[in-house]
SEKE-794260 format. One record per residue (C-alpha): residue number from 0; chain; z, x, y. Coordinates in steps of 0.02 Angstrom, whole numbers. Layout:
BEGIN
NUM	A	Z	X	Y
...
This chain:
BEGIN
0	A	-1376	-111	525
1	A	-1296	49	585
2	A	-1308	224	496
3	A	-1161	303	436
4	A	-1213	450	512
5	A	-1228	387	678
6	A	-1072	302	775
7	A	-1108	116	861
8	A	-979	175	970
9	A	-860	329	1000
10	A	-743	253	892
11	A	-826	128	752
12	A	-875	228	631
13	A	-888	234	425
14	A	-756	331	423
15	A	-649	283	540
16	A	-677	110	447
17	A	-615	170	274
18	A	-466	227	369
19	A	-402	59	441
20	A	-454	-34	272
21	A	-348	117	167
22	A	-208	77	310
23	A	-241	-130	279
24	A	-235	-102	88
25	A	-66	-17	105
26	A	39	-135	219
27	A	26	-253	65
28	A	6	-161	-89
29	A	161	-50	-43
30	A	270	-187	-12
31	A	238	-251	-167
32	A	246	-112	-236
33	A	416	-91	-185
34	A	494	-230	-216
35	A	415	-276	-388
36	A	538	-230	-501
37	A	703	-291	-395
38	A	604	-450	-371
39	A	575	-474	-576
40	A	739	-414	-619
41	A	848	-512	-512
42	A	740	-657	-465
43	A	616	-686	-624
44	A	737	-610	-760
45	A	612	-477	-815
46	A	651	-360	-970
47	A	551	-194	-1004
48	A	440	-330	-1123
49	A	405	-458	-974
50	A	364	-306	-854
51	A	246	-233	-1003
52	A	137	-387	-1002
53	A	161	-421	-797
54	A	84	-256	-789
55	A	-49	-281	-933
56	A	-103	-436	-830
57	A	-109	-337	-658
58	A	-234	-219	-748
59	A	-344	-341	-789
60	A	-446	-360	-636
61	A	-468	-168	-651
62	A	-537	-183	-805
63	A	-662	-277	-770
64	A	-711	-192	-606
65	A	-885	-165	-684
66	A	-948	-335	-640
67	A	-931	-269	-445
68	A	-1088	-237	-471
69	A	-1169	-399	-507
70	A	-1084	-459	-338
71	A	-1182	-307	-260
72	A	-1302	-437	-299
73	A	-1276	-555	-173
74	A	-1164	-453	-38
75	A	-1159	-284	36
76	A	-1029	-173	-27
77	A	-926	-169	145
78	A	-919	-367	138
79	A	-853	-358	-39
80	A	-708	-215	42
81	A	-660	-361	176
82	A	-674	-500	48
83	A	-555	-417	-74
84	A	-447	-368	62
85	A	-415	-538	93
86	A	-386	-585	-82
87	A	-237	-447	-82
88	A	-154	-515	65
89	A	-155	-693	-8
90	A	-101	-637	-160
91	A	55	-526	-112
92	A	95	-668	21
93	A	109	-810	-115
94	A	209	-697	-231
95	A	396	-745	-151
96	A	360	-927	-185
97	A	329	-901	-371
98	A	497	-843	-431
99	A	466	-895	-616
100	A	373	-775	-758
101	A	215	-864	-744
102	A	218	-884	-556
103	A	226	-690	-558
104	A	85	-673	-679
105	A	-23	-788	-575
106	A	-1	-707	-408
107	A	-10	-539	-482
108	A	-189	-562	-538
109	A	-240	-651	-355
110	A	-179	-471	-306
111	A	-236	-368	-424
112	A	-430	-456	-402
113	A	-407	-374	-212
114	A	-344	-240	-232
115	A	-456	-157	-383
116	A	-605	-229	-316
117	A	-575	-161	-119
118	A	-525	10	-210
119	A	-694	-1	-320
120	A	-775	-42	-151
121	A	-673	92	-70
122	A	-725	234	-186
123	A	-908	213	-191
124	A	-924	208	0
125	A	-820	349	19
126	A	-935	442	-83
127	A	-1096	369	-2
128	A	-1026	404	166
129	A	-942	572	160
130	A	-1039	728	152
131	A	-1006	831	-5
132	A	-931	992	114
133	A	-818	899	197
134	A	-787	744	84
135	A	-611	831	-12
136	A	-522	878	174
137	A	-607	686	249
138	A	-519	603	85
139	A	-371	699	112
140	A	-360	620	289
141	A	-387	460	234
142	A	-238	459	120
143	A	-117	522	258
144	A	-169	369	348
145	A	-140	252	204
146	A	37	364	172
147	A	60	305	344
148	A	28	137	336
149	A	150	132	173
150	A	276	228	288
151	A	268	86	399
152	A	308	-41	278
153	A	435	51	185
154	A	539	103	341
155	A	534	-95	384
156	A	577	-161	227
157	A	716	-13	224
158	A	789	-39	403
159	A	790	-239	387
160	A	844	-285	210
161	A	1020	-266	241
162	A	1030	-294	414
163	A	917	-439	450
164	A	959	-526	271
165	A	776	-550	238
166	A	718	-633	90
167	A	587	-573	-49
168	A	495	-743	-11
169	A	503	-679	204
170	A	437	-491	155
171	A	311	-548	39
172	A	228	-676	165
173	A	252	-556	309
174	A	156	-405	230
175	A	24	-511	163
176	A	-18	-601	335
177	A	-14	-404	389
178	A	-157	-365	283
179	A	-263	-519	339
180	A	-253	-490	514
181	A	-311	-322	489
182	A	-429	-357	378
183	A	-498	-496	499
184	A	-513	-377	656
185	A	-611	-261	565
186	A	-731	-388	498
187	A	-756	-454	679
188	A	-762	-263	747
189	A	-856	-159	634
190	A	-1038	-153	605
191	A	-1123	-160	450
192	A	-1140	13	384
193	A	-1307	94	295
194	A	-1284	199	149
195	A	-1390	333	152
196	A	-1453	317	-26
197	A	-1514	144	-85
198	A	-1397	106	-273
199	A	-1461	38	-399
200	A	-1386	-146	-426
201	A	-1381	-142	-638
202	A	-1240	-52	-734
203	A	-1253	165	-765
204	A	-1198	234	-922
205	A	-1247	432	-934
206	A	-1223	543	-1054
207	A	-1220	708	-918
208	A	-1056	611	-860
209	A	-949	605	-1004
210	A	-836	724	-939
211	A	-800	625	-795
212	A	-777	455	-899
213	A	-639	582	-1002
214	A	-566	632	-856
215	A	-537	420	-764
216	A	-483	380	-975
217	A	-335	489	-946
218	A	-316	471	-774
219	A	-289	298	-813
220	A	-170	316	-935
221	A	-58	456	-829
222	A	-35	325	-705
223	A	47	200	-791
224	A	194	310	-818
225	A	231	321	-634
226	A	202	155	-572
227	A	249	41	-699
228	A	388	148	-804
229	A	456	290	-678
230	A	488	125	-552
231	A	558	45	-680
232	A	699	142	-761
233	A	750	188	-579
234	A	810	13	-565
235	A	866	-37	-746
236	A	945	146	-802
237	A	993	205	-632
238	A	1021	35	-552
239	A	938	76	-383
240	A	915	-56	-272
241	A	776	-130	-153
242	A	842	8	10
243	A	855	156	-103
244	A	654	110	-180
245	A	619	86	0
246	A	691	257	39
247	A	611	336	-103
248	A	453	283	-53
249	A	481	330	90
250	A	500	514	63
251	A	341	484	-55
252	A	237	427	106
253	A	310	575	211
254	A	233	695	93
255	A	55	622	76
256	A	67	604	271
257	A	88	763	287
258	A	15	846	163
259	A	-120	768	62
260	A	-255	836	210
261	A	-191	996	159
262	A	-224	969	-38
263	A	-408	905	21
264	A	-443	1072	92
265	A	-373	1170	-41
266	A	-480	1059	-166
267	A	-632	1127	-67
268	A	-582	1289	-32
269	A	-512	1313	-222
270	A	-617	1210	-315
271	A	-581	1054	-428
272	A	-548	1147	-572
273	A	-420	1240	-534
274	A	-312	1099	-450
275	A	-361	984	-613
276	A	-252	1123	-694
277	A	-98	1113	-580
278	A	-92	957	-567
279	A	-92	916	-751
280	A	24	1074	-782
281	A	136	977	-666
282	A	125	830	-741
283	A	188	893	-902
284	A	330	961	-855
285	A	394	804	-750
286	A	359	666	-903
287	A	455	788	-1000
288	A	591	793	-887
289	A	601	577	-853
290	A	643	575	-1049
291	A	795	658	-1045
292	A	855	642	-873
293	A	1017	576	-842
294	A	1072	598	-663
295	A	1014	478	-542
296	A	987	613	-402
297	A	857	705	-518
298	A	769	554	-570
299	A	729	530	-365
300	A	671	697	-362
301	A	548	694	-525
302	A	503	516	-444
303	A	444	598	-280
304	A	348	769	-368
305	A	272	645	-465
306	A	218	537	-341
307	A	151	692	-242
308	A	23	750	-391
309	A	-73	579	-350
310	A	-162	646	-197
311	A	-240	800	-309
312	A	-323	642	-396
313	A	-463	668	-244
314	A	-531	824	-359
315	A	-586	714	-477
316	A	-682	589	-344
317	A	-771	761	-267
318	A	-820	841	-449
319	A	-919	659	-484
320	A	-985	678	-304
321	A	-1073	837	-327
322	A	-1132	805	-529
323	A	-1177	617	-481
324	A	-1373	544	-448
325	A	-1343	474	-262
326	A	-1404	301	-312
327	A	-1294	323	-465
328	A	-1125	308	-354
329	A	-1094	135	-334
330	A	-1129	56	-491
331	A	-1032	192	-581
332	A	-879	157	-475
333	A	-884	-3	-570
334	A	-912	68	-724
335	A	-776	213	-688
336	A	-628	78	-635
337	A	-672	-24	-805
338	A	-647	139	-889
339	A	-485	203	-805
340	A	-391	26	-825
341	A	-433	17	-1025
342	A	-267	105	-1056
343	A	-211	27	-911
344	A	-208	-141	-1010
345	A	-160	-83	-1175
346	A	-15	54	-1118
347	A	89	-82	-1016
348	A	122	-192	-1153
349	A	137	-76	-1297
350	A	235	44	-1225
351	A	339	-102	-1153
352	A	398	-116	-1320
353	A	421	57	-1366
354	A	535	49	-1205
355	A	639	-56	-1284
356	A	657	40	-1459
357	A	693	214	-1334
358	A	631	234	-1182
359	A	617	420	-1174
360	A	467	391	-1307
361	A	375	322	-1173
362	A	403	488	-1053
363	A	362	606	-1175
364	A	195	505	-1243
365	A	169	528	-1059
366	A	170	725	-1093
367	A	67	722	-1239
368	A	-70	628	-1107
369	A	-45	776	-974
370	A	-86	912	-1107
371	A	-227	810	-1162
372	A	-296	800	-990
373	A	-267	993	-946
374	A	-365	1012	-1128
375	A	-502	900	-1065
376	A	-504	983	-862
377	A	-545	1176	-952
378	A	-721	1096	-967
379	A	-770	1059	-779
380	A	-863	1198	-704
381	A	-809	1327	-579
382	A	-944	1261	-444
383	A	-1017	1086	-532
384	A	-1188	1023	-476
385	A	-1323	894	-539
386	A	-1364	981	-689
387	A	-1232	1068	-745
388	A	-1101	947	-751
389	A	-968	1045	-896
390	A	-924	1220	-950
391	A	-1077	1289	-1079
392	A	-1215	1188	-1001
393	A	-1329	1289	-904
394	A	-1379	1242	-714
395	A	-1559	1125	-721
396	A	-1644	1030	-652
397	A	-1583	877	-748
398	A	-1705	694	-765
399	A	-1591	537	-754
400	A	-1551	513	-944
């Protein structure tokens, strides 16, 4: 067993690791992603009602993320990171030789089991691992290397769809076997990490963490607009197709490249607070805009700012990092994910058919959510700590509740 704080080489280390698996989850996930909604349009004959419950079924997984840590049980939490890697990569690869509703349903929740359990995984190492001062600019750098892996993938899928004639089934097995072999070297390379503080293996309900289970509610709700409804009226209202998502995406990647390291340091240098407020200020403004946009040129460019408000989601992993018990952090990653993909169940299907009645209802639901989350952000503290978690409660010493 190897320390996090100590390097088993000059290049293996924890968080060199959570770079390669954020770059592994990514070569997958975004190519999926991407071609989701051509794929169940064109190939699966999806309507804004099939995509609701698609989605609905994708969040399941997430929903029940708590259970991560029962399997804590019997494996270490970096085993359970490769192990759902792998389940990812399968289930992406499979997905081009299911071209029917339910064969789309099936492998969606084979990927959706790896990919919310490796970002379950994901979060509470990160947490473990990082140290507090640095943990908002490290996280930043870790998403410009998973921007960078998605870059990769996006600028393939853009430069070859046309000119190489590839097939959904092709891309689909091709980024999925991408993922395994990654996934596989690092298994094979990597030693097994120490956390520094032992976590407790039952489930952690607090009452000095509401705010934060508030904050992952909404947070979970916000980000089904983007990636199940933005996506989708960019194909069905402004009929792009699979090159112009790619492209899109690929100006989305450019910008967390480049400058999500940037919006880590400002979280630490600014505070969590304060970028909780511009980003859901932001959002606000862009849902309102999706419902009555009509020009396909400005629905790109609400697609990409709203894309680019994602990375300021890291201010909400750092304010639970410094309010959080250490041994607290893993089994309330669990807890956290099952609480962020409640709406994430119910919003897919239900405003899949509020879509269908008008689909600018959905955006501008979307803005009442970004108020309610600004409402909800005035509460963190200027500087949070253990003990005085929200606005109006003094700093203590607090006991575990």
């Amino acid at each position: 067993m190897t320390s996090p704080t100590k390097a088993a080489s000059d290049w293996r280390t924890p968080y060199v690791l959570l770079m390669l698996m954020a770059a592994a989850c990514q070569l997958s996930f975004a190519s999926w992603n991407n071609l989701l909604n051509n794929f169940a349009i064109t190939e699966v004959g999806f309507t804004g009602r099939e995509i609701g419950i698609q989605q609905s079924i994708r969040e399941i997984p997430g929903f029940l993320a708590f259970t991560a840590i029962f399997i804590l049980l019997i494996m270490r939490e970096q085993t359970m990171a490769f192990l759902a890697l792998a389940f990812l990569g399968i289930g992406v690869a499979m997905t081009g030789f299911l071209p029917s509703v339910y064969g789309l349903y099936f492998s969606t929740i084979i990927m959706s089991v790896g990919f919310h359990y490796y970002e379950t995984a994901n979060q509470s190492l990160s947490l473990q691992w990082l140290p507090k001062d640095k943990a908002p600019a490290m996280m930043g750098r870790i998403l410009s290397v998973a921007a960078t892996a998605q870059l990769l993938a996006y600028c393939i899928i853009f430069v070859t769809w046309k000119t190489l004639h590839l097939s959904y089934q092709t891309v689909f097995m091709i980024s999925g076997s991408l993922t395994l072999v990654v996934m596989a070297f690092l298994w094979l390379s990597f030693p097994k990490f120490e956390a520094p503080n032992p976590q407790r293996k039952r489930l952690v309900l607090r009452k000095r963490y509401w705010l934060y289970y508030a904050l992952t509610f909404m947070g979970g709700a916000r980000r089904q607009i983007f990636t199940v409804f933005a996506g989708f009226m960019m194909v069905e209202k402004f009929g792009y197709r699979v090159d112009e998502i790619a492209a899109l995406f690929f100006i989305n990647c450019l910008f967390n490249m480049i400058f999500a390291p940037y919006i880590g340091k400002f979280i630490g240098k600014f505070g969590e607070r304060r970028m909780m407020a511009i980003e859901y200020v932001g959002l606000f403004i862009v849902f309102t805009a999706y419902a009555f946009v009509s020009s396909p040129w400005m629905a790109a460019a609400l697609y990409v700012i709203d894309n680019a408000f994602f990375a300021m989601a890291i201010a909400m992993k750092t304010y639970f990092q410094k309010i959080a018990d250490p041994a607290d952090i893993a089994p309330t990653a669990g807890v956290a994910f099952t609480i962020n993909h409640i709406a994430a169940i119910i919003i897919p299907f239900s405003f899949g058919l509020i879509w269908l009645i008008n689909p600018s209802f959905v955006f501008l639901l979307g803005s009442a959510m970004a108020a309610t989350s600004f409402i909800i952000s005035r509460f963190v503290p200027r500087n949070p700590v253990e003990g005085h978690e929200w606005v109006g409660k003094a700093p203590a010493a607090q006991a575990a509740e």
